[in-house]
N, C-alpha and C positions, 0 to 999 in steps of 0.2 A: 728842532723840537724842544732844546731847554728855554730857548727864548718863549715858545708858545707856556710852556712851564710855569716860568717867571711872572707873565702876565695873568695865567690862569689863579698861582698864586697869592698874587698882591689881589685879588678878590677875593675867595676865602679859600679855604681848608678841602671842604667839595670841591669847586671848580680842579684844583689842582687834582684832585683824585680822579676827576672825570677825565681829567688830558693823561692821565698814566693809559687808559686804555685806548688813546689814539693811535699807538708804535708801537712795534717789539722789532726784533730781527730773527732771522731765522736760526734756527742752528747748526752749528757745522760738524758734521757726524761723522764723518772722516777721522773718529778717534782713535790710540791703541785699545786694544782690544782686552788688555786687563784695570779695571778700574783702581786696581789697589797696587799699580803699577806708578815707580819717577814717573814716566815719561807721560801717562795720563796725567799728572797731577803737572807735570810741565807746562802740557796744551791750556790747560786751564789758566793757569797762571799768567800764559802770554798770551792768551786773549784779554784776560782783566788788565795787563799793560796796554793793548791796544788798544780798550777801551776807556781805559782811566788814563793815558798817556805816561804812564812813570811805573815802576814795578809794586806789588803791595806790599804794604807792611802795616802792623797791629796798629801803628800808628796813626794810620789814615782814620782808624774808628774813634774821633773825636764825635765832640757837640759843643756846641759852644751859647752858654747859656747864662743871666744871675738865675744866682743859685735861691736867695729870699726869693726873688718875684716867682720863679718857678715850683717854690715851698708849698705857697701859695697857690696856683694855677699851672698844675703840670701839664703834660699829655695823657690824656687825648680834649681836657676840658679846658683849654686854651684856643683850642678851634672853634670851638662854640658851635660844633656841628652836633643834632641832632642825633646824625645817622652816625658819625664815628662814635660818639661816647659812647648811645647807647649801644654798639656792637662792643667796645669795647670791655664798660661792665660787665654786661650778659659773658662775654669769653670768661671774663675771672671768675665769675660766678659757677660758670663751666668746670675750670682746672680746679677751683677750691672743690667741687662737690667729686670731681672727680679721685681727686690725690689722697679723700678720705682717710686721712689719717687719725688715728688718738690724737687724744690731745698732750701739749708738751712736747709732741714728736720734735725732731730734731728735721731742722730742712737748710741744704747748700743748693743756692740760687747765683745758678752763672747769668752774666748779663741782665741784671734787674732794671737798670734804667731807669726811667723813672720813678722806678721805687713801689707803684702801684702794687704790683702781686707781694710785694717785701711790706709794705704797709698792714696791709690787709690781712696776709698770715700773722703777721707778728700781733695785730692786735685779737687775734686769735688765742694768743697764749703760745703760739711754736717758737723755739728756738731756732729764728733763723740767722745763716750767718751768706751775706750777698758779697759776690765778687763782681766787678765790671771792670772794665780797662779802662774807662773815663775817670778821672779824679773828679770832674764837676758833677756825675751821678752820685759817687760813691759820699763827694760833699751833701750833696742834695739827699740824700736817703737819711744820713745821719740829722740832718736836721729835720727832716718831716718827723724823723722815728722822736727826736726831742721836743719838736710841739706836742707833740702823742704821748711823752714820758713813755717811750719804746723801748726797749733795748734789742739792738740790731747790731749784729756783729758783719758793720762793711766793710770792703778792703779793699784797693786796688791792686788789680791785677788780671790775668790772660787766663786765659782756658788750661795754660799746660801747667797750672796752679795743684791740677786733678793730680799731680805726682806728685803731691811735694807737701797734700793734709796729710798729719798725722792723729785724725781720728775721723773717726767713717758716723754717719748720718742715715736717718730712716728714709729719706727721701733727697734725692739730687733732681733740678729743678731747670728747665730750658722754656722759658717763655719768649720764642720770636727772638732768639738769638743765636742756637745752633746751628743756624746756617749763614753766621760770621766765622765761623771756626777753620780757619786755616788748617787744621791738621785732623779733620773730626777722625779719621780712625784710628791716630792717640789719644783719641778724644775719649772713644767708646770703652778703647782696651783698658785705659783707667777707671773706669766706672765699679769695676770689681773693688778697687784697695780702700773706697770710700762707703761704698756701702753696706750699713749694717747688716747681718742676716735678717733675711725677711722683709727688707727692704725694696726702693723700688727707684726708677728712674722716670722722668716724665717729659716729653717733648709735648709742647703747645703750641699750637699756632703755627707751626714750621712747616718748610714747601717741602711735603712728604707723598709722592702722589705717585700713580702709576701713570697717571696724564702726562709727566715728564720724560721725554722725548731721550732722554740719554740716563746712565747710573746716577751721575754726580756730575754735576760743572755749574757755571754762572748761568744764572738764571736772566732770560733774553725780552723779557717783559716793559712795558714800557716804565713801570715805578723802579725798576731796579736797573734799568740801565740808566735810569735819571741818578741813582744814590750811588752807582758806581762812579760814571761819569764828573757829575759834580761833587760827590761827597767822599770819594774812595772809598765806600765803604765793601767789604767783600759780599756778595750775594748769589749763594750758594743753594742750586733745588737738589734732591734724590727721588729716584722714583723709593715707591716704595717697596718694589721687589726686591732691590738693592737693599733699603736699607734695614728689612728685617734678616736678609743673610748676613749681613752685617754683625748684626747682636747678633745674630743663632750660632755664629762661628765664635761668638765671645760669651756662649753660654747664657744667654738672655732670651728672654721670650716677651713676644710685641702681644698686645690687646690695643685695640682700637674705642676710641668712643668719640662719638660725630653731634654735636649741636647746630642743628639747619640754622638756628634763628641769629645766626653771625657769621661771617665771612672767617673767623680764628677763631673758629669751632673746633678744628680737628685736633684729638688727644692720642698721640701714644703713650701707653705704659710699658716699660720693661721690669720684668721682673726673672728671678734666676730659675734657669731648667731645672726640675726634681730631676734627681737620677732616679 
């Protein structure tokens, strides 16, 4: 299947997306029976070694890119797909109308990548400050934000970053990255020391779904056993029954907002329980 991949590939951007829905594997349900259990978070783990052939590590989440020509022609308008840009815009346009913030608001952006949604706010007027684990993002954001005369506070670094701000932000920010997060329920339980009162947390685009056949584990699809496989990259679903107990045991409360006209439509907001 990667070799079909490969060749779908070297044609364009589409084809390759059309050969993701040729495979999956099924999944193996046979799990412990507490999700927020070692030994659930074990299985997971050795199956992404089975799958990726070596154990994970934060590591594996490279990209390997120039950082000018990508300045220039990031993702998703390097494919020169129609159909990917335009879904992709339409999403940002999604989460900015969603995240409705003042203006000036303060925003921490995990996993920004390409820098698109960090762009965009920032030319907004928000004070945002973007973490990624890549130094070639965190390169490449800094110089988009400098042809733009931006000011972008980027940095490298991991998710378990969330312990270790010391000052808390009106919005914390997960575009199509929270489900790279090797330890997401350190993930969530910090979510509290960063955010302001009245503040708010935002998952986009993330495989958050009741569709999903277990709590939490690696997601069996054919685009993500490709990114596992070839790219180590970790690729993590939750149903979302799971994942609103989740926050609700960490004092958060989920709202949902759904934009049909793109595939990374889906938005949750958290925001904190009134007593």
């Amino acid at each position: 299947m990667l070799r079909m991949l490969d060749k779908a590939e070297a044609i364009s951007d589409d084809e390759l997306r059309k050969g993701f829905t040729q495979f999956q594997m099924q999944f193996p349900l046979e799990l412990p029976a507490d999700p927020d259990s070692a030994e659930y978070r074990k299985a997971q783990m050795k199956l992404y070694e089975w799958l990726h052939g070596k154990p994970y590590s934060v590591a594996n989440e490279v990209s390997a890119f120039d950082v000018q020509s990508a300045a220039s022609r990031p993702f998703p308008f390097y494919t020169e797909s129609p159909q990917t840009v335009g879904n992709h815009i339409i999403s940002i346009g999604h989460l900015i109308r969603t995240l409705n913030l003042p203006p000036k608001s303060s925003i921490l952006e995990f996993g920004p990548g390409w820098g698109n949604t960090t762009v965009w706010l920032a030319r907004m007027g928000y004070d945002v400050t973007a973490v990624d684990i890549e130094q070639n993002f965190v390169d490449l954001i800094r110089e988009r934000a400098r042809r733009k005369s931006l000011q972008v506070n980027a940095m490298q670094g991991d998710f378990s970053m969330i312990h270790r701000f010391e000052r808390r932000f009106d919005a914390v920010l997960f575009f199509e990255c929270f489900h790279h997060c090797s330890d997401h329920q350190s993930l969530i339980a910090g979510l509290d020391r960063v955010i302001a009162p009245g503040g708010k947390a935002v998952f986009a685009a993330e495989p958050i779904t009741d569709d999903f056949p277990i709590p939490w584990g690696l997601r069996l699809d054919g685009e993500s056993l490709w990114a596992i496989r070839k790219n180590g990259w970790l690729e993590l679903g939750f149903q979302e029954t799971y994942f609103r107990a989740l926050l609700a045991r960490h004092g958060w409360d989920l709202t949902k907002s759904v934009c049909p006209e793109t595939p990374w439509g889906v938005i949750f907001t958290a925001t904190r329980r009134s007593s």
